[in-house]
C-alpha positions in Angstrom: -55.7 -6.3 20.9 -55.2 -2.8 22.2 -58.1 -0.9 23.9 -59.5 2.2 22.2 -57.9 5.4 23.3 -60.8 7.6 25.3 -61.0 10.8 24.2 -58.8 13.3 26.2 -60.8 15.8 28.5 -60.8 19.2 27.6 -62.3 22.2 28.8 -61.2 25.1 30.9 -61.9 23.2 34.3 -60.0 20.0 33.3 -58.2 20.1 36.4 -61.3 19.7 38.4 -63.2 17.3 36.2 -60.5 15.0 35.1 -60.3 13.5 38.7 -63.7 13.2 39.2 -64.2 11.2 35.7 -61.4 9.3 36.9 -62.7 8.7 40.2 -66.3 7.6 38.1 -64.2 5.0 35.9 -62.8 3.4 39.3 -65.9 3.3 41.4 -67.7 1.8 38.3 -65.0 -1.3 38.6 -65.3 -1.5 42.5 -68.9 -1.6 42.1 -69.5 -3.7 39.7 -66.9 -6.2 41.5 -68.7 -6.3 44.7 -72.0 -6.7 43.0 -70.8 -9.5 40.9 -69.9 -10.7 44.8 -73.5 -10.1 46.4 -75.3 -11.4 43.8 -73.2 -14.7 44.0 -74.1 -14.7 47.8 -77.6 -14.6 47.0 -78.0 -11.1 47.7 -81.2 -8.9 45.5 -80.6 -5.9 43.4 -83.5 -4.3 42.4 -82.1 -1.3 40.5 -81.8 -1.9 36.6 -83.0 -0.3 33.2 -86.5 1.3 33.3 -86.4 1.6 36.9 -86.4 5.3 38.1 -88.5 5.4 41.1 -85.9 7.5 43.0 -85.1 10.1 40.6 -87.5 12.8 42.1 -84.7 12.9 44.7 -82.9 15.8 46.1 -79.4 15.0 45.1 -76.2 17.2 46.4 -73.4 17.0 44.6 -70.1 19.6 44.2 -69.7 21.7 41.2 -66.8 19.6 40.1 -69.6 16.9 39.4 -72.3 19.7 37.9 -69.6 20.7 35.2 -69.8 17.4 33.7 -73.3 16.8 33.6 -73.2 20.7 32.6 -70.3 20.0 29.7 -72.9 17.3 28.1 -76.2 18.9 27.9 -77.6 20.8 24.9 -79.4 24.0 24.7 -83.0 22.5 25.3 -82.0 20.4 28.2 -79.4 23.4 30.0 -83.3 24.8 29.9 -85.2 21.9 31.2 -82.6 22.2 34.0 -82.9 25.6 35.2 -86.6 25.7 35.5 -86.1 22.3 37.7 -83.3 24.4 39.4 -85.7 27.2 40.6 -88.8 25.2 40.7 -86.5 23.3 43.7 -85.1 27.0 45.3 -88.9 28.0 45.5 -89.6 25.0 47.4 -86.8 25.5 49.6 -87.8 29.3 50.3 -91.1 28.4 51.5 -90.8 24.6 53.2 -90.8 25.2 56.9 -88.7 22.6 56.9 -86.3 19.4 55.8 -88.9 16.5 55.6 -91.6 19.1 54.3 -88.6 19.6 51.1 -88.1 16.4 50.5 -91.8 15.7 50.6 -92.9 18.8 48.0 -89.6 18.0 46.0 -90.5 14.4 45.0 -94.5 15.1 44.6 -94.2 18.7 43.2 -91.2 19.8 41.9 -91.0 16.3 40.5 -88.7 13.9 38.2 -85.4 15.1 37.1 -85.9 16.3 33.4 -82.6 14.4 32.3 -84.9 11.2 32.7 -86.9 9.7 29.6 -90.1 9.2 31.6 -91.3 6.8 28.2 -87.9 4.2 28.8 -87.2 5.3 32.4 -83.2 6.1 31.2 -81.2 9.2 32.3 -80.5 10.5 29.2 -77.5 11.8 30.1 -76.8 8.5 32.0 -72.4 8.6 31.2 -72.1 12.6 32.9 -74.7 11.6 36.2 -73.4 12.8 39.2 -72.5 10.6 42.2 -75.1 10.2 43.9 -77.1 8.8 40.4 -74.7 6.4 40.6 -74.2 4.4 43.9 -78.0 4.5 44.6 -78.8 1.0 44.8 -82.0 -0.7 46.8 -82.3 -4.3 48.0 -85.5 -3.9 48.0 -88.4 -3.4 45.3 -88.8 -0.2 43.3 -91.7 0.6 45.4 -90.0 0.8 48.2 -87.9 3.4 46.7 -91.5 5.5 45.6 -92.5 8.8 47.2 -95.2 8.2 49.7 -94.9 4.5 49.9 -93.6 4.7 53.9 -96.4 6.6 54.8 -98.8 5.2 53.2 -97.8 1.9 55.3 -100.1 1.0 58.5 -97.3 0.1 61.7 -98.2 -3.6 61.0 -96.1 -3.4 57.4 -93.8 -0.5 58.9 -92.9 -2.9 61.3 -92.3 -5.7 59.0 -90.0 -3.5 56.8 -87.6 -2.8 59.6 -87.5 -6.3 60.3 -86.7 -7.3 56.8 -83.9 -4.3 56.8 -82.3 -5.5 59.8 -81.7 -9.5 58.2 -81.2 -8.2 54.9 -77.4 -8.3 53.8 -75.9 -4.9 52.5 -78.0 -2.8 54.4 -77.4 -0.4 57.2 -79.9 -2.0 59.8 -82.0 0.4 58.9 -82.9 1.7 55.5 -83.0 -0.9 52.2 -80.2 1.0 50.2 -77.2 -1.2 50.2 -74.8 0.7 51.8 -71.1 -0.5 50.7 -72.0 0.4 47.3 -72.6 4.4 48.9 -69.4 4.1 51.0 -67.1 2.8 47.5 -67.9 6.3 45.8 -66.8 8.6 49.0 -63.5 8.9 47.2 -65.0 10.7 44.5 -66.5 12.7 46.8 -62.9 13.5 48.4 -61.9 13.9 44.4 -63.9 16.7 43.8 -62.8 18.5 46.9 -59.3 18.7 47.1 -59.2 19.2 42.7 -62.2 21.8 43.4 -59.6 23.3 46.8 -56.3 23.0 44.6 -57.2 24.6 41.4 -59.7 27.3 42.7 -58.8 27.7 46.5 -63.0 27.2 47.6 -65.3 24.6 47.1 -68.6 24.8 45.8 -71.3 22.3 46.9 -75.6 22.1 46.6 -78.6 21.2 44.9 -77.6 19.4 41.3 -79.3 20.8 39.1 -78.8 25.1 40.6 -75.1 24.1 40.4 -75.9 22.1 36.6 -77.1 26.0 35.9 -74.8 28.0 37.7 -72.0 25.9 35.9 -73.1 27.1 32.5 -72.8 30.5 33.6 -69.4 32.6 33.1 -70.1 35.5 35.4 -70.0 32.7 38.5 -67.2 30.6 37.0 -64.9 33.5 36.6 -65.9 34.4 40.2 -65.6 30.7 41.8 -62.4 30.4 39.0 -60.8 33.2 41.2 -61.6 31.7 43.9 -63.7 34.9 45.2 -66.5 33.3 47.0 -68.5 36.1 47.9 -68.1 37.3 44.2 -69.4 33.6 43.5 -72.9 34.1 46.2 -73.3 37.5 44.5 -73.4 36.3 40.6 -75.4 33.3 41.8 -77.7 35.8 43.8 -78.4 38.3 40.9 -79.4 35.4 39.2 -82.0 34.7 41.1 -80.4 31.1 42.0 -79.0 31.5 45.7 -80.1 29.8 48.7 -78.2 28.6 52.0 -79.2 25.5 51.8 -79.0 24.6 48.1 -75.8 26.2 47.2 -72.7 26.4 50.0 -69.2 28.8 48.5 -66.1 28.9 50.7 
């Protein structure tokens, strides 16, 4: 029988999307291959529907990525998403520094508002970016949990590296399973050289300032031209640049 025909991507930055989507559809096969291998090994997944433990995360992704989660949301969500956006560039002005972000991003500026906090599912689960998707733990949800490392005396601190170190599909030293991180680098590389051929810059930061800034024409026609202090300065009068959560050039 033949297959369905997926709808053709459209849009004005097709050239920098397509690739990415493509580069989603492939690293959805690769993973769901090796998986399909660990499990059979007796290796633990802990990730699955409901579970969202991690998605008060910072998350970096490139603007190539941000256009498609951008391209899928609705009025009311493009809102939810810029308050999240400069609820995060707050924190960053004021955090003195990287662990203190991460710390005040998880417990303050909080869960993602693409998830369903009542079934724990991204609602826009198809247009995630990257790093949504090859975020997988060997270990239980909690681990995954803001606060749950320091709320661990040495004793259990200690038996957690232990259990890392002899636990397949890690790094040695955290409990995400890392081959499942390394199989979506080439969507990484994707979105760099479709983002360097069609617009001569890249544009990489925070997900959801670059979800925003996506949405926005001023700063497309800018990055578009491939004018990248043009880009800083739209994103600036905006209100929605910072160093460390947006990088142009």
């Amino acid at each position: 029988m033949t297959s369905p025909l997926r709808p053709t991507p459209s849009g004005p930055h097709v050239a920098v999307t397509a690739p990415v989507r493509r580069g989603y559809e492939r690293y959805g096969r690769q993973a769901g291959q090796w998986l399909q291998g660990y499990q059979t090994r007796g290796g633990k997944v802990y990730c699955g529907a409901g579970c969202f433990a991690c998605c008060n995360m910072p998350i970096r992704v490139s603007l190539a990525e941000a256009l498609i989660t951008a391209e899928a949301l609705d009025a009311a969500k493009a809102r939810a998403v810029e308050n999240h956006a400069r609820a995060a560039l707050a924190n960053a002005r004021t955090a003195r520094d990287d662990e203190e972000y991460v710390r005040r991003h998880r417990e303050e500026v909080g869960f993602c508002p693409l998830l369903d906090r009542n079934t724990g599912a991204c609602s826009e689960y198809d247009a995630r970016p990257t790093r949504c998707r090859d975020t997988f733990s060997a270990f239980p949800a909690r681990y995954c949990a803001s606060g749950t490392w320091e709320q661990m005396s040495r004793r259990e601190q200690d038996a957690y590296r232990r259990e890392v170190a002899r636990t397949p599909g890690t790094d040695g030293e955290l409990h995400f399973i890392a081959p499942l991180e390394h199989l979506s680098e080439p969507v990484w590389v994707a979105a760099a050289r479709a983002m360097r051929t069609s617009w001569g810059i890249e544009v990489w930061g925070d997900f959801w300032v670059l979800t925003t800034l996506a949405r926005d024409p001023a700063f497309m026609a800018r990055v578009s031209a491939g004018d990248a202090r043009g880009a800083w300065r739209s994103a600036q009068s905006r209100g929605l640049a910072h160093r460390d959560l947006l990088e142009v050039g």
